[in-house]
DSSP file (Angstrom, degrees, kcal/mol; ACC not computed):
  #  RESIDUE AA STRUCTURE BP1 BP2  ACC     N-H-->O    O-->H-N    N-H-->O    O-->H-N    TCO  KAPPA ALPHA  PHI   PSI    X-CA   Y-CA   Z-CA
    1    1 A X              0   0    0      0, 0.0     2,-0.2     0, 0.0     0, 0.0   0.000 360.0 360.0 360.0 137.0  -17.7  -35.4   21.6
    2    2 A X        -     0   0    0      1,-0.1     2,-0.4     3,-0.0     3,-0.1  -0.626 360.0-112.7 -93.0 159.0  -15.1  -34.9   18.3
    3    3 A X        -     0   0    0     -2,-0.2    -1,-0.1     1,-0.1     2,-0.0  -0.741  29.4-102.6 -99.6 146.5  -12.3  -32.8   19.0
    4    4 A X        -     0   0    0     -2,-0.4     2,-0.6     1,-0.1    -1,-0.1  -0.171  36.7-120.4 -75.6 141.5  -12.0  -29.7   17.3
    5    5 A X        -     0   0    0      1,-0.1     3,-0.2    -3,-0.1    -1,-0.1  -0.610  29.4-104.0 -90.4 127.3   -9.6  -29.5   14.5
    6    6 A X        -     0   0    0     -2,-0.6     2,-1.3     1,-0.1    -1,-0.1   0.160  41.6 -99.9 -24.8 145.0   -6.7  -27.2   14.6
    7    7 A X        -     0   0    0     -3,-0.0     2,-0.4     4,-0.0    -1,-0.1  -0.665  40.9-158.6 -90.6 115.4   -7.1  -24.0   12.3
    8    8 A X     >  -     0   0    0     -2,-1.3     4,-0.8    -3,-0.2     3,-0.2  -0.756   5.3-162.4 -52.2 107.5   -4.9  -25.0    8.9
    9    9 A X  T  4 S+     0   0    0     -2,-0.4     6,-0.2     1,-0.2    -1,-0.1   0.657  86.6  56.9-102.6  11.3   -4.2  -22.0    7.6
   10   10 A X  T  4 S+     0   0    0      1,-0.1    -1,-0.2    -3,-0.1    -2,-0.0   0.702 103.3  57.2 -66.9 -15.5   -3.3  -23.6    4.2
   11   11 A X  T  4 S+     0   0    0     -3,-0.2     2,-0.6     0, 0.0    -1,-0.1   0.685  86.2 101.6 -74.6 -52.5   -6.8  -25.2    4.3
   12   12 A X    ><  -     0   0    0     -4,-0.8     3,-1.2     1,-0.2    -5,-0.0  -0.305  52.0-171.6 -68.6 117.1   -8.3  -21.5    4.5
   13   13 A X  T 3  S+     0   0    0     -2,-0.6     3,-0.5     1,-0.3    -1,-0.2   0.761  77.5  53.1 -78.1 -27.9   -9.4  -20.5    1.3
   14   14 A X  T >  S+     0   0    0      1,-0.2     3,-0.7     2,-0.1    -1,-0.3   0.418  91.2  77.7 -75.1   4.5  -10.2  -16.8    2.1
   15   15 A X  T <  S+     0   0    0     -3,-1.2    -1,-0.2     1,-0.3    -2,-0.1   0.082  97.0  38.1-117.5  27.1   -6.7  -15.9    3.6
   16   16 A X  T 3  S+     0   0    0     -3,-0.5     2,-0.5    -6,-0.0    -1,-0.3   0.010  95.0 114.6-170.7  -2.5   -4.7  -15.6    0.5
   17   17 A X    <   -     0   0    0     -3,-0.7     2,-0.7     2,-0.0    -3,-0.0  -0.787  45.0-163.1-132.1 137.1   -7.3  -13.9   -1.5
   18   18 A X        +     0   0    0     -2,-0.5     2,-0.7    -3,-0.0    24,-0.0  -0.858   9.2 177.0-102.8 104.1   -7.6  -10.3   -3.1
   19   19 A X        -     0   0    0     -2,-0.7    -2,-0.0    22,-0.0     0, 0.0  -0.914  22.2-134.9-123.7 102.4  -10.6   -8.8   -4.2
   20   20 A X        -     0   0    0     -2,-0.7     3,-0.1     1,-0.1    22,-0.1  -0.225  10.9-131.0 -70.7 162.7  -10.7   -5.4   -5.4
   21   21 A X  S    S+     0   0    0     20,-0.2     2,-0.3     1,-0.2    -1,-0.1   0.514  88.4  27.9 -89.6   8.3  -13.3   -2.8   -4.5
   22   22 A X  S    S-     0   0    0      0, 0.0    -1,-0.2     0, 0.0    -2,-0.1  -0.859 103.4 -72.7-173.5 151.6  -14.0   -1.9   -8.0
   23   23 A X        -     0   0    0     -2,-0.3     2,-0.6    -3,-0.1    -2,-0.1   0.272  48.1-146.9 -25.6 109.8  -14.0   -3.2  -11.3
   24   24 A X        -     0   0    0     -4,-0.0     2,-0.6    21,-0.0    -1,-0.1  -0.665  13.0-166.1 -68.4 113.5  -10.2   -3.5  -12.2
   25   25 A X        -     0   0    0     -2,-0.6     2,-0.3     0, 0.0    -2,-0.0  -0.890   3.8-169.6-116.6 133.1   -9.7   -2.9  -16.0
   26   26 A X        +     0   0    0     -2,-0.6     2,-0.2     1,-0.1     4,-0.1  -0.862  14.5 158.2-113.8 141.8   -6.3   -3.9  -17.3
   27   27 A X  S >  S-     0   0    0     -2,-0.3     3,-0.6     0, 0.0    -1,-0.1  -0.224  70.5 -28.3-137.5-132.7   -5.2   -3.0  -20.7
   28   28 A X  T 3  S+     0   0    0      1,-0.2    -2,-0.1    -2,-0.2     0, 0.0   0.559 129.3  71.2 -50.9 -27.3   -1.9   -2.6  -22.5
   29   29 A X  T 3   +     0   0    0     24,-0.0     2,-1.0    20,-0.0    -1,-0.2  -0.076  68.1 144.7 -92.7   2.3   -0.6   -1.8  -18.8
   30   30 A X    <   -     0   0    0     -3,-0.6     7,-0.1    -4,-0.1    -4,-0.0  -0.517  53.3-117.2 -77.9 111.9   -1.1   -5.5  -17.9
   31   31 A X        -     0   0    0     -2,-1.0     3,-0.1     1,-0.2    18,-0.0   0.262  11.4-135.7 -39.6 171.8    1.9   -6.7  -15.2
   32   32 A X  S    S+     0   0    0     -3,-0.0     2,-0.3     0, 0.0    -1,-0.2   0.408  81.9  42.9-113.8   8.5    3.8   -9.0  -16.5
   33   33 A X  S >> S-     0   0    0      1,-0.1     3,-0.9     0, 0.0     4,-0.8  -0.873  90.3-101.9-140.7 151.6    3.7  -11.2  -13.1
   34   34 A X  H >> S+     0   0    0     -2,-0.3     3,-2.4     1,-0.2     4,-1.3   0.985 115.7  58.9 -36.1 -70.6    1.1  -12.3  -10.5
   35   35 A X  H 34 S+     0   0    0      1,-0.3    -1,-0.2     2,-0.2     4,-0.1   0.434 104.2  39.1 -81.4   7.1    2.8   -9.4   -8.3
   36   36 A X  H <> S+     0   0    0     -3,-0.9     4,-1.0     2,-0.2    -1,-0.3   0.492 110.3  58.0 -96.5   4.2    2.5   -6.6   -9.9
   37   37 A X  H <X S+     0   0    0     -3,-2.4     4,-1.5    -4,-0.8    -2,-0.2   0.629 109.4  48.9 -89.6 -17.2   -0.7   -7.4  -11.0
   38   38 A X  H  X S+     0   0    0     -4,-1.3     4,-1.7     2,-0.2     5,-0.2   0.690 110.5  53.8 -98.0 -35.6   -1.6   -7.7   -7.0
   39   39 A X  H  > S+     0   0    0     -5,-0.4     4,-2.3     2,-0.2     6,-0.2   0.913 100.7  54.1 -60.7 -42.0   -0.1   -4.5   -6.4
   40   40 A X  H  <>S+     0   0    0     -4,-1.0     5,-0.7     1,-0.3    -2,-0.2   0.923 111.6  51.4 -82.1 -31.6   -1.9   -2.7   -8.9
   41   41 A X  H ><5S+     0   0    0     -4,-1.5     3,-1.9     1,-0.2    -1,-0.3   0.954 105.5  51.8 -70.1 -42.4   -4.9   -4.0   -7.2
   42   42 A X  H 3<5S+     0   0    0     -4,-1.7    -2,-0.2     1,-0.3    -1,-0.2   0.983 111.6  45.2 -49.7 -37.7   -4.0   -3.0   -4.0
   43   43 A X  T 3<5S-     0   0    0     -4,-2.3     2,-0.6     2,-0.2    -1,-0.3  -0.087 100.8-130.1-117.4  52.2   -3.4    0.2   -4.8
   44   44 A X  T < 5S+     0   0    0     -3,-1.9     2,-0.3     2,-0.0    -3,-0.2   0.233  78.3  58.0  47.9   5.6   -6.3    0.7   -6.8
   45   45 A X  S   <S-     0   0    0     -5,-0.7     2,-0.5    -2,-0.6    -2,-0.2  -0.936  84.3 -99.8-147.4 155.4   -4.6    2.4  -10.1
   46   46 A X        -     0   0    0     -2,-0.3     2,-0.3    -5,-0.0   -16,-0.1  -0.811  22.8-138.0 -87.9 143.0   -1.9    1.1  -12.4
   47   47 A X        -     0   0    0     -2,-0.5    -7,-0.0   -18,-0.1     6,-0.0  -0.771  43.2 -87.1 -79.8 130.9    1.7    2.2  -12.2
   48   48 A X        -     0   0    0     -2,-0.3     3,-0.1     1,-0.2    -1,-0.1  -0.164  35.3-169.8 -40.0 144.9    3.4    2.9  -15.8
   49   49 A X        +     0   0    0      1,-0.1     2,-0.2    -3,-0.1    -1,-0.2   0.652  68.7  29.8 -77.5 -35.4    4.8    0.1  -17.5
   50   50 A X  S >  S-     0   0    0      1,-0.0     3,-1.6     0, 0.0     4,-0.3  -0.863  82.5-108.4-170.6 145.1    6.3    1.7  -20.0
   51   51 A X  G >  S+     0   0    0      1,-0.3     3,-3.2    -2,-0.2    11,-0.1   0.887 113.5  58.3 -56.7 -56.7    8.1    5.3  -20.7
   52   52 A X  G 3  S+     0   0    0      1,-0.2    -1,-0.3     7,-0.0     4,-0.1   0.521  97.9  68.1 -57.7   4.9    5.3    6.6  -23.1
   53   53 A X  G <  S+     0   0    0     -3,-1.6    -1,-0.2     2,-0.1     2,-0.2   0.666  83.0  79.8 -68.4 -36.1    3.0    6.1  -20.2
   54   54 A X  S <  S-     0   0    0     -3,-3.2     2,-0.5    -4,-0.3     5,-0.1  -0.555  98.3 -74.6 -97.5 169.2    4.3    8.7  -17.9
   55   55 A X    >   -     0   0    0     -2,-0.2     3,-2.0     1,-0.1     4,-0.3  -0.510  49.9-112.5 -66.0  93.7    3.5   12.6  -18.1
   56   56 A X  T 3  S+     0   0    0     -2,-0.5     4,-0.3     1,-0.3    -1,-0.1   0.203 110.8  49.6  32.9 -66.6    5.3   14.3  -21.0
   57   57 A X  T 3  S+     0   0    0      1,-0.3    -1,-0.3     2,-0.2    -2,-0.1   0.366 107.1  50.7 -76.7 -12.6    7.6   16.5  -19.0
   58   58 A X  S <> S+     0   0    0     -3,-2.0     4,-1.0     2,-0.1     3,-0.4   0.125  99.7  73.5-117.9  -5.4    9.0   13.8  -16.5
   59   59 A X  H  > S+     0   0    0     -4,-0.3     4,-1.2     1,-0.2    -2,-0.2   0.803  92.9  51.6 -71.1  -7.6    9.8   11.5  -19.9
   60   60 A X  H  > S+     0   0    0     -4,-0.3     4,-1.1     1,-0.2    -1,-0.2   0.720 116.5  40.9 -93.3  -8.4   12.7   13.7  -20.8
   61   61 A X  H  > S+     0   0    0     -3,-0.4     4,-0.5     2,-0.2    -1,-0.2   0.642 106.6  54.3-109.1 -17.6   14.0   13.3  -17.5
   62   62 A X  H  X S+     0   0    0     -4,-1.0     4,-1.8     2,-0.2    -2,-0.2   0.743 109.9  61.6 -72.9 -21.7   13.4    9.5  -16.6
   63   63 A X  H  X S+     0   0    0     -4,-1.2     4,-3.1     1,-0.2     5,-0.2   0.985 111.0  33.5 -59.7 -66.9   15.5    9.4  -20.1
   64   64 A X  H  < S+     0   0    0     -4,-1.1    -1,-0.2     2,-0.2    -2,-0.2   0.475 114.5  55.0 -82.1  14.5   18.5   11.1  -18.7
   65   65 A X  H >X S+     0   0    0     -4,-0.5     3,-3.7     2,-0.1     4,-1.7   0.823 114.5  46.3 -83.5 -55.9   18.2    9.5  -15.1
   66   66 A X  H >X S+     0   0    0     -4,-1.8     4,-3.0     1,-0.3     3,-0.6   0.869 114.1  46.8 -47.7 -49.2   18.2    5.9  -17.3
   67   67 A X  H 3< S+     0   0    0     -4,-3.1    -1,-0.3     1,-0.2    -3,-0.1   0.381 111.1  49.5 -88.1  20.2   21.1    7.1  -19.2
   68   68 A X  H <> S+     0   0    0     -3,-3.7     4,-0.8    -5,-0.2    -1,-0.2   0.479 115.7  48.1-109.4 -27.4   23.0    8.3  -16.0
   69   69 A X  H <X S+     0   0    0     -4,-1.7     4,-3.0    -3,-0.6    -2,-0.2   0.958 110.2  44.5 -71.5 -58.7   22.3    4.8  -14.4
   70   70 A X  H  X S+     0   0    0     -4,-3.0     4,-6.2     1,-0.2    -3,-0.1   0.910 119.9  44.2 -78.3 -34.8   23.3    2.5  -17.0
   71   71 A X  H  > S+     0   0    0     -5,-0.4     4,-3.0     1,-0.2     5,-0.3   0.985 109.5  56.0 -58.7 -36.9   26.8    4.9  -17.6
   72   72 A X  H >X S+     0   0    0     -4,-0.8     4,-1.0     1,-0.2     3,-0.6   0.956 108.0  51.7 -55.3 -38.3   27.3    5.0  -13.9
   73   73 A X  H 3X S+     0   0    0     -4,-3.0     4,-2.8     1,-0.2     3,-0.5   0.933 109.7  47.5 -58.6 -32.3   27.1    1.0  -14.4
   74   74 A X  H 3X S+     0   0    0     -4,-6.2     4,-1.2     1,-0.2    -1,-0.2   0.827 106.4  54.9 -68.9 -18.3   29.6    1.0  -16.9
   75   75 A X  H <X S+     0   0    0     -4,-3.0     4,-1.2    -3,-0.6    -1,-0.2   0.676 108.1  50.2 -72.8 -24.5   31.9    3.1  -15.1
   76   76 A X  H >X S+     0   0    0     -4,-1.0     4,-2.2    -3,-0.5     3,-0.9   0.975 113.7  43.2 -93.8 -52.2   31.8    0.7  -12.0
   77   77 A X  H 3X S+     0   0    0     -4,-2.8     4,-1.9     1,-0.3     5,-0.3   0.902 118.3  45.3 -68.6 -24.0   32.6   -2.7  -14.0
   78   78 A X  H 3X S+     0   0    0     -4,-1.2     4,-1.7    -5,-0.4    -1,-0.3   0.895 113.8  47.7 -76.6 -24.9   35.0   -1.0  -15.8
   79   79 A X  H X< S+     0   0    0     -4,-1.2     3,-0.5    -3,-0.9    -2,-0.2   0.995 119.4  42.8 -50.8 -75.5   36.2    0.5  -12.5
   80   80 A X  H >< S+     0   0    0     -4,-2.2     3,-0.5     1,-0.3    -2,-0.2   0.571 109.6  57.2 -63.8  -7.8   36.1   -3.0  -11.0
   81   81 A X  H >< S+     0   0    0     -4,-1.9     3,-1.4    -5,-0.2    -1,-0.3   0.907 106.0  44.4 -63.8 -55.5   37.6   -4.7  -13.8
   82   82 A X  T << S+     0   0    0     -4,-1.7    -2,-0.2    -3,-0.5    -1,-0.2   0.113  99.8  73.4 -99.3  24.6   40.6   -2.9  -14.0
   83   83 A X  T <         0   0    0     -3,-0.5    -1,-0.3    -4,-0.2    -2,-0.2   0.281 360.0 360.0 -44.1 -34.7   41.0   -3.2   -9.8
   84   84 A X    <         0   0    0     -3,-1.4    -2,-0.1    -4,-0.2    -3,-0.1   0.256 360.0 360.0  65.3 360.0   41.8   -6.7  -10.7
């Protein structure tokens, strides 16, 4: 009698593998990595990529959140800079 071989699961070809449940069409919107491209299949829709993407009325505010982040950064290296 042969002895049963251990399950590998590096061997298993199904266990790693994503298959959406309906046609995924990628356009201009396409991730720029394996993992967001695996997210947007998972969760069945794409997320914007890109500012003109999102809904009119929430660009004018993703504008001043961005330009509230990037000052807040400058305020902290300039903070920590001049901490010593």
């Amino acid at each position: 009698m042969k002895p049963k071989q251990p399950y590998n699961p590096y061997l298993d070809s199904t266990l790693h593998l994503t298959i959406p449940d309906k046609p995924f069409e990628i356009t201009t919107r396409d991730g720029f990595n394996d993992v967001i491209k695996h997210g947007d299949i998972v969760q069945g829709h794409q997320f914007p990529k890109q500012l003109n993407e999102f809904p009119h009325q929430l660009r004018s505010v993703m504008k001043w959140g961005i330009r509230f982040y990037v000052a807040s950064f400058i305020v902290a290296v300039v903070c920590s800079i001049l901490d010593g």
